[in-house]
FIKOLZA-1660 file (N, C-alpha, C; in steps of 0.1 Angstrom, whole numbers, plus 5000, padded with zeros to 4 digits):
% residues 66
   i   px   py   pz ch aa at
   1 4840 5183 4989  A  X  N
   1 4849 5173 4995  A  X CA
   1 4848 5176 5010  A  X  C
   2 4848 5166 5020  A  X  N
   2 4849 5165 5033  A  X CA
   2 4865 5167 5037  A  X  C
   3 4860 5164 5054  A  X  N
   3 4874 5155 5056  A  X CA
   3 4881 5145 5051  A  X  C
   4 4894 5146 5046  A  X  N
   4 4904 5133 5043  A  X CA
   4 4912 5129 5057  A  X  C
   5 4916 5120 5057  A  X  N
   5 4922 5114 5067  A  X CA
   5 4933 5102 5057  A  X  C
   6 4945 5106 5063  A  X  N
   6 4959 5096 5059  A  X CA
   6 4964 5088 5072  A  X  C
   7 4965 5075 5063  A  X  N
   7 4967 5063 5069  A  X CA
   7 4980 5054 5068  A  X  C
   8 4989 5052 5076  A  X  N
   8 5004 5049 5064  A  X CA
   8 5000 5033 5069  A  X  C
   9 5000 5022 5055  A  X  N
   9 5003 5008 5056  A  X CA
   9 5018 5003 5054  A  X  C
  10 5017 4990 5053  A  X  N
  10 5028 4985 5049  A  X CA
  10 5023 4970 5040  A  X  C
  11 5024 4966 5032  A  X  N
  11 5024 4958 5026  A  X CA
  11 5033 4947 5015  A  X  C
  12 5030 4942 5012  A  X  N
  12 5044 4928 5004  A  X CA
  12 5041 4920 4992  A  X  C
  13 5046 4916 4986  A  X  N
  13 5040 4909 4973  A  X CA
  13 5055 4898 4968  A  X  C
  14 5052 4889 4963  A  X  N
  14 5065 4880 4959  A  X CA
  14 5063 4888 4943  A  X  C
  15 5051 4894 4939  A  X  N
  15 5061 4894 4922  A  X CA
  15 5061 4912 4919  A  X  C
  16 5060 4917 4925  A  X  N
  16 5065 4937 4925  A  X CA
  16 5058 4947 4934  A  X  C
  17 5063 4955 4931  A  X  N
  17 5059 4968 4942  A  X CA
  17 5044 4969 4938  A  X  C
  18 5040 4972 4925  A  X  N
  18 5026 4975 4922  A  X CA
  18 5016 4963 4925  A  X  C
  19 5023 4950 4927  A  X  N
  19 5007 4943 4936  A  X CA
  19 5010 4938 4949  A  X  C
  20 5020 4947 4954  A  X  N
  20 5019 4949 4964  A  X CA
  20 5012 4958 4976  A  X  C
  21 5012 4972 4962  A  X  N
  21 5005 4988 4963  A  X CA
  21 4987 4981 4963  A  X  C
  22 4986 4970 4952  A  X  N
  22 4968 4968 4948  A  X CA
  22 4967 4959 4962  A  X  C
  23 4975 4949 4967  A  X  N
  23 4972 4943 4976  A  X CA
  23 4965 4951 4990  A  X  C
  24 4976 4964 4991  A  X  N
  24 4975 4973 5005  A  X CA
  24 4956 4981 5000  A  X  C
  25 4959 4984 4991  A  X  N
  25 4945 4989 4987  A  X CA
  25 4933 4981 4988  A  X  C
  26 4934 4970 4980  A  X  N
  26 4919 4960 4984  A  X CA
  26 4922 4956 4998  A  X  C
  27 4929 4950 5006  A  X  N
  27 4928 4952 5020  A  X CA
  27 4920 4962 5026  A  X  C
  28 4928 4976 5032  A  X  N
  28 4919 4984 5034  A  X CA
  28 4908 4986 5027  A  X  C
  29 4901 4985 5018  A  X  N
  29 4892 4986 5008  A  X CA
  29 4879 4981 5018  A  X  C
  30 4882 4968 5024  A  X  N
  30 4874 4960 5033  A  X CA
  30 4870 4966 5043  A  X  C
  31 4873 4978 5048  A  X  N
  31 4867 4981 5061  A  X CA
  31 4869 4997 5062  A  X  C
  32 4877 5003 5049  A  X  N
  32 4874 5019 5046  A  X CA
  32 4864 5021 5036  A  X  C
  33 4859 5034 5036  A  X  N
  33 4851 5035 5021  A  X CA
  33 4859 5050 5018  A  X  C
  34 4856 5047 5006  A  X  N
  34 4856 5064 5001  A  X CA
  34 4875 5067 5002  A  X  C
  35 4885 5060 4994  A  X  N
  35 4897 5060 4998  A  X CA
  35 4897 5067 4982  A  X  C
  36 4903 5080 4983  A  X  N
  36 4908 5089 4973  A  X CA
  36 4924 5089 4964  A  X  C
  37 4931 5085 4971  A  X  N
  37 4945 5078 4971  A  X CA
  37 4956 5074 4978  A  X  C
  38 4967 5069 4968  A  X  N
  38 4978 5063 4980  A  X CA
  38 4992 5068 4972  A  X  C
  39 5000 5068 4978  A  X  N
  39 5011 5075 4979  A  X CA
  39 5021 5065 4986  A  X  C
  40 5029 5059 4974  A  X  N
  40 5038 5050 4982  A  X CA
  40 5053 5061 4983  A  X  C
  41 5053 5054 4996  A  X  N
  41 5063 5066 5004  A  X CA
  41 5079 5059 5005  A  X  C
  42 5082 5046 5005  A  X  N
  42 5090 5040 5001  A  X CA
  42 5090 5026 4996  A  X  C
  43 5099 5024 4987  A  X  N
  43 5100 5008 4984  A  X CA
  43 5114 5000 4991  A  X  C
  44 5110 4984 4990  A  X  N
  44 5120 4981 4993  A  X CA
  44 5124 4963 4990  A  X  C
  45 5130 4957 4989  A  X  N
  45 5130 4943 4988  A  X CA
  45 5139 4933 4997  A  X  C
  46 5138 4918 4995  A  X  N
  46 5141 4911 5006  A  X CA
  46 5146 4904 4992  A  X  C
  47 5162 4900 4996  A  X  N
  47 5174 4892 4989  A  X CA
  47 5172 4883 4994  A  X  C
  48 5171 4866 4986  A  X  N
  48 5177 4856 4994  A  X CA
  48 5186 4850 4980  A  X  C
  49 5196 4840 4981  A  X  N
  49 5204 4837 4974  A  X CA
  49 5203 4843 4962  A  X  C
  50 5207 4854 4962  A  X  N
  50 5211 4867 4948  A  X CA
  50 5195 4864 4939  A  X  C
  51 5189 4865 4945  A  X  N
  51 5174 4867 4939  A  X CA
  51 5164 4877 4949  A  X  C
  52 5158 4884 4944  A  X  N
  52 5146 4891 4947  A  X CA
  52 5135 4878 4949  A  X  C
  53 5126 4878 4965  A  X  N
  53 5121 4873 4971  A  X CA
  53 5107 4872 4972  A  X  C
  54 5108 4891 4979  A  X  N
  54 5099 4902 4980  A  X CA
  54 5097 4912 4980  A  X  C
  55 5088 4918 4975  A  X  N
  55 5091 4935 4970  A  X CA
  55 5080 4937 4983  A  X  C
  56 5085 4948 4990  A  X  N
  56 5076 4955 4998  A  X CA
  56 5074 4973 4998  A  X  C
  57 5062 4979 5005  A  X  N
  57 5061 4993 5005  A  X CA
  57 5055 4998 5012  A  X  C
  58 5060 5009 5019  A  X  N
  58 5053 5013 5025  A  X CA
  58 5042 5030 5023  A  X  C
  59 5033 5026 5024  A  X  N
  59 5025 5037 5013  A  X CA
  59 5014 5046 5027  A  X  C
  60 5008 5056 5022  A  X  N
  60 4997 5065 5029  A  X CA
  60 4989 5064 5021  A  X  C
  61 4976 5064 5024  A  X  N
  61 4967 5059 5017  A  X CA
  61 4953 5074 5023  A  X  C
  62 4947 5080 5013  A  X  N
  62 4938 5088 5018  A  X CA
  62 4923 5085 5016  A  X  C
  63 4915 5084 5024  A  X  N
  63 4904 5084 5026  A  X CA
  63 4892 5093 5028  A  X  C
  64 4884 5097 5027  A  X  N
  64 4875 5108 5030  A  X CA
  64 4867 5104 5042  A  X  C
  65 4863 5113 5050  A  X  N
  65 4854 5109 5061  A  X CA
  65 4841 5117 5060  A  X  C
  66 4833 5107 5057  A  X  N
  66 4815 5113 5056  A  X CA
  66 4808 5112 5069  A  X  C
% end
């Protein structure tokens, strides 16, 4: 194993935390390689009339550097 390097995103999804986590991941995906894991570090959501909206999170995401 090399260097890892941690990256904190933030990301959103209208239907849960976990495709919001897949969203942050194939994003970076696009322009990192070699990402080892992610670590969502908080969650959180957006109320509008007594309904859940959006689930958002904010995660670290590790990478290796070759």
């Amino acid at each position: 194993m090399g260097v890892l390097k941690v990256i904190e995103l933030l990301s959103s999804s209208e239907t849960s935390w976990e495709d919001a986590t897949r969203k942050a991941v194939a994003e970076a995906s696009k322009t990192l390689k070699h990402i080892r894991s992610v670590y969502v570090q908080e969650q959180s959501a957006v109320v509008n009339d007594d309904q859940v909206t959006e689930f958002r999170v904010n995660l670290k995401l590790t990478f290796e550097i070759k």
